[in-house]
C-alpha positions in Angstrom: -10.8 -20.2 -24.2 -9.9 -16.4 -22.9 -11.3 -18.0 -19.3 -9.1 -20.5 -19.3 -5.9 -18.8 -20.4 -6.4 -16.4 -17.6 -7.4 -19.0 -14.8 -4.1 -20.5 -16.2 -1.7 -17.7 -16.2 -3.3 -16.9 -12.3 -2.8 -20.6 -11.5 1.2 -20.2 -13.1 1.6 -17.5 -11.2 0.6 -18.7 -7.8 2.4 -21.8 -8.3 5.8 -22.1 -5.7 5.0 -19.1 -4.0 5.0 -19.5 -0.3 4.7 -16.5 2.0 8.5 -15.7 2.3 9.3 -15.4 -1.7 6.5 -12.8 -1.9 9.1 -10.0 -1.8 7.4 -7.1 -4.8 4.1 -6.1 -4.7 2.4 -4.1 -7.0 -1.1 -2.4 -7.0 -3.7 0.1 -7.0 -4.5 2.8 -4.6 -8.6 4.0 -4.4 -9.2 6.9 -1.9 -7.1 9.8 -1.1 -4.9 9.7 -2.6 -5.5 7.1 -5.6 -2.5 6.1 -7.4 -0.5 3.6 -8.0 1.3 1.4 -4.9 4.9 -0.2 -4.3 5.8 -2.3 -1.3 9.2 -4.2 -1.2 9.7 -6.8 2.0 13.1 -6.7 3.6 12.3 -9.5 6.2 9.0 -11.4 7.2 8.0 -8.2 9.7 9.5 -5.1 7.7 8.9 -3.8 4.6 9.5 -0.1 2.2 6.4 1.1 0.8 5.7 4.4 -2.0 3.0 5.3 -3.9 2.4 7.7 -7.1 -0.2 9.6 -7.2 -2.9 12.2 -8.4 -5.5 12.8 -6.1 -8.8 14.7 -7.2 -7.7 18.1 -6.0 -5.6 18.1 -9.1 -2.4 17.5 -6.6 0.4 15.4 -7.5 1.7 13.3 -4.5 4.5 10.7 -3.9 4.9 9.3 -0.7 7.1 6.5 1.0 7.0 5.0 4.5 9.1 2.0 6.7 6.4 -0.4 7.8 6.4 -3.4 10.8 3.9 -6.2 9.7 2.1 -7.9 12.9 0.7 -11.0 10.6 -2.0 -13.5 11.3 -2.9 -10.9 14.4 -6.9 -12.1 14.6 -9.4 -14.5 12.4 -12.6 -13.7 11.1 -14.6 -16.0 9.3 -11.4 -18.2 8.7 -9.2 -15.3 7.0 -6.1 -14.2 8.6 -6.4 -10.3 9.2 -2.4 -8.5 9.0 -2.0 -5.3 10.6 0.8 -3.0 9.9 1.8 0.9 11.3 4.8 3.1 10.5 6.2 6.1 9.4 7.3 8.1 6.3 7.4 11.3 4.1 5.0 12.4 1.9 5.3 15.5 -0.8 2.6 16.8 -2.1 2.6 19.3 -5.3 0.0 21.4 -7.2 1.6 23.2 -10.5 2.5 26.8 -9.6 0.7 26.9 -6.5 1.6 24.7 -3.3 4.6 22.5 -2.0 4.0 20.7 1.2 6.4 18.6 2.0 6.5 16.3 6.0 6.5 13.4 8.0 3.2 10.6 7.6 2.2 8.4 10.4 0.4 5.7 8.9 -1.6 2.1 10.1 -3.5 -0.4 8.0 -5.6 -3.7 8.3 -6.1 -6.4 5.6 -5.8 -9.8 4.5 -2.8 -11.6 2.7 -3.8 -14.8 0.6 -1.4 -17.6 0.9 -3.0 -19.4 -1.9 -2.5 -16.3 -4.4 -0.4 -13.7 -4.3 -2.6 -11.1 -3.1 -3.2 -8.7 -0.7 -6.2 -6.2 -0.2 -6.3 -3.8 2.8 -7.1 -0.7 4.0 -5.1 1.6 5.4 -5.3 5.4 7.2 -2.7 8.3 8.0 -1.7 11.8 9.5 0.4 14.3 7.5 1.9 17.2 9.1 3.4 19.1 6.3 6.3 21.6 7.5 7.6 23.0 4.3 6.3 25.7 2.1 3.3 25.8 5.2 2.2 24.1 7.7 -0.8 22.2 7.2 -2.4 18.8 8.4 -3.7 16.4 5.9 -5.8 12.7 6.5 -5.4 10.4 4.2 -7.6 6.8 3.6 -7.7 4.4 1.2 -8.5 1.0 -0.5 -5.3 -0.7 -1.5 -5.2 -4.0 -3.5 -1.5 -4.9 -4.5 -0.4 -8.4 -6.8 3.1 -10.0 -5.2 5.9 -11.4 -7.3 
């Protein structure tokens, strides 16, 4: 029975979505940092994304970027693979200690599922923190998010 209410409530859920309605996704970020993940589409090839998180360094980071979606860009074994790349600001806070605060430059490569509303993808970025010091920071991770 608990199979088939939650095969159910993923069928419900995918039902009527097309690519365009899938405007709100929600997920979870594994890597550096790992957190959770936002990403709103404006249009079909721009979107805002953030993330909240806590990475194992016992830093607390939030993060948001403007992204361009190049989608459908290659095929392998019969899945669409979606690139995106932009830019952002990232702050990144340990209690009493250090502030960094800068600009992120940031590209990632995944798939989108038209038949559910989900998208898994991996993504990489540059941080050049200018305030409190100057510092420079890679960042990688393994991002799953769940579209409404």
């Amino acid at each position: 029975m608990k199979k088939f209410l939650i095969l159910s409530l993923i069928f419900i859920s995918s039902v009527g979505f097309s690519e365009k309605t899938r405007k709100f996704g929600v997920g979870v970020s594994l890597g550096v940092p790992t957190g959770i993940s936002l990403n709103y589409f404006l249009d079909d090839t721009t979107s805002v994304d953030a993330m909240f998180s806590y990475d194992f360094e016992d830093f607390f980071n939030i993060r948001a970027d403007f992204l361009k979606h190049k989608k459908n860009l290659f095929t392998i074994d019969e899945y669409f693979i979606d690139i995106y790349y932009g830019a952002g600001v990232r702050m990144k806070d340990k209690e009493d200690e250090v502030f960094l605060f800068g600009p992120r430059v940031v590209a990632g490569i995944g798939h989108y599922w038209k038949s559910i509303p989900l998208e898994i993808f991996i993504e990489a970025a540059g941080v050049f923190s200018i305030l409190e010091k100057t510092d420079f920071d890679f960042e990688s991770a393994l991002i799953a998010r769940w579209y409404f």
